[in-house]
C-alpha positions as CSV (number, residue, x, y, z in Angstrom):
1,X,-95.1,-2.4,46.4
2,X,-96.1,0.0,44.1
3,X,-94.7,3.9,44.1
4,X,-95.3,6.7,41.5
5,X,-91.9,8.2,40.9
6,X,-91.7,11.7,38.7
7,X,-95.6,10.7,37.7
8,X,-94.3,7.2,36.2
9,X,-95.8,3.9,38.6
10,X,-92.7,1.6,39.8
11,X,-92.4,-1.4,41.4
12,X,-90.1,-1.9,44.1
13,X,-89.7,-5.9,45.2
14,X,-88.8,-5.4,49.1
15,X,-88.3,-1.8,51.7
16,X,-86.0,0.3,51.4
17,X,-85.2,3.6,52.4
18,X,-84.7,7.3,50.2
19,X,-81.0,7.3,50.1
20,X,-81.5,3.1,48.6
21,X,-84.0,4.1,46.3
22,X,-81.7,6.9,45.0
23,X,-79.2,5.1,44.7
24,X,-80.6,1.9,42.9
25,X,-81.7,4.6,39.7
26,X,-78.0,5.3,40.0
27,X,-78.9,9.0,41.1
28,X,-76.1,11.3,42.2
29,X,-77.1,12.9,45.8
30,X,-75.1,16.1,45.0
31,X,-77.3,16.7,42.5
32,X,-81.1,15.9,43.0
33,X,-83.4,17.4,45.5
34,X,-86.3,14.6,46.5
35,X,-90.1,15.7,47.4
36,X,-92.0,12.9,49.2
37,X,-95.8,12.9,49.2
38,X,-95.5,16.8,48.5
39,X,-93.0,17.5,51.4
40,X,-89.6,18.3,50.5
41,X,-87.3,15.8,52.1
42,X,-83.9,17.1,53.5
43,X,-80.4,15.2,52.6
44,X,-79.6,14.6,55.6
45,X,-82.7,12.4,56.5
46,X,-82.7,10.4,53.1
47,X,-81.3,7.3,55.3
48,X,-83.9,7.2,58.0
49,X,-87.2,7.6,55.5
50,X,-88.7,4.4,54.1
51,X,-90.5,3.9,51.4
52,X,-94.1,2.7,51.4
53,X,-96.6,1.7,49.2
54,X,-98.2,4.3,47.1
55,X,-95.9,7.0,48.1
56,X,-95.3,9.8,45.6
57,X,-91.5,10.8,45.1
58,X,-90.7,14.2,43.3
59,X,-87.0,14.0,41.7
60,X,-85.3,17.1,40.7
61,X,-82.1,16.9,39.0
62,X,-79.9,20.2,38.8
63,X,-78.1,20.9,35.5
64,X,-75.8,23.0,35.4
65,X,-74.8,25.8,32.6
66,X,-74.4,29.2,32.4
C-alpha cells in the first residue's frame, strides 16, 4: 500500500499500526507528535490506529534549544 508521509509517497509491504510505522523510521515517541489525514492523533492511541492505503501522516519532530 501506498501512504504519503510529511508530503513524500511510501510504500509499506503489509498493515501495520501508528506506533509500527513510527517505529520502523526509527522515530522516537517522546519526541514527535503524528497528524493522520488532518486529525491530530493522541499517544496514547498510536497502537490501536492502522494504517491504510492512501492515508496522509503529518510528522512533527520537537528540537529542542534555548
Amino acid at each position: 500500500m501506498k501512504v504519503l508521509i510529511n508530503g513524500e509517497t511510501k510504500e509499506i509491504a503489509e498493515e501495520i499500526n501508528l506506533a509500527e510505522l513510527l517505529e520502523r523510521f526509527s522515530l522516537s515517541a517522546a519526541r514527535v507528535a503524528v497528524e493522520l489525514n488532518k486529525e491530530v492523533v493522541r499517544k496514547k492511541d498510536w497502537n490501536s490506529i492502522t494504517i491504510r492505503d492512501a492515508d496522509k501522516i503529518e510528522i512533527i519532530h520537537f528540537v529542542g534549544g534555548g
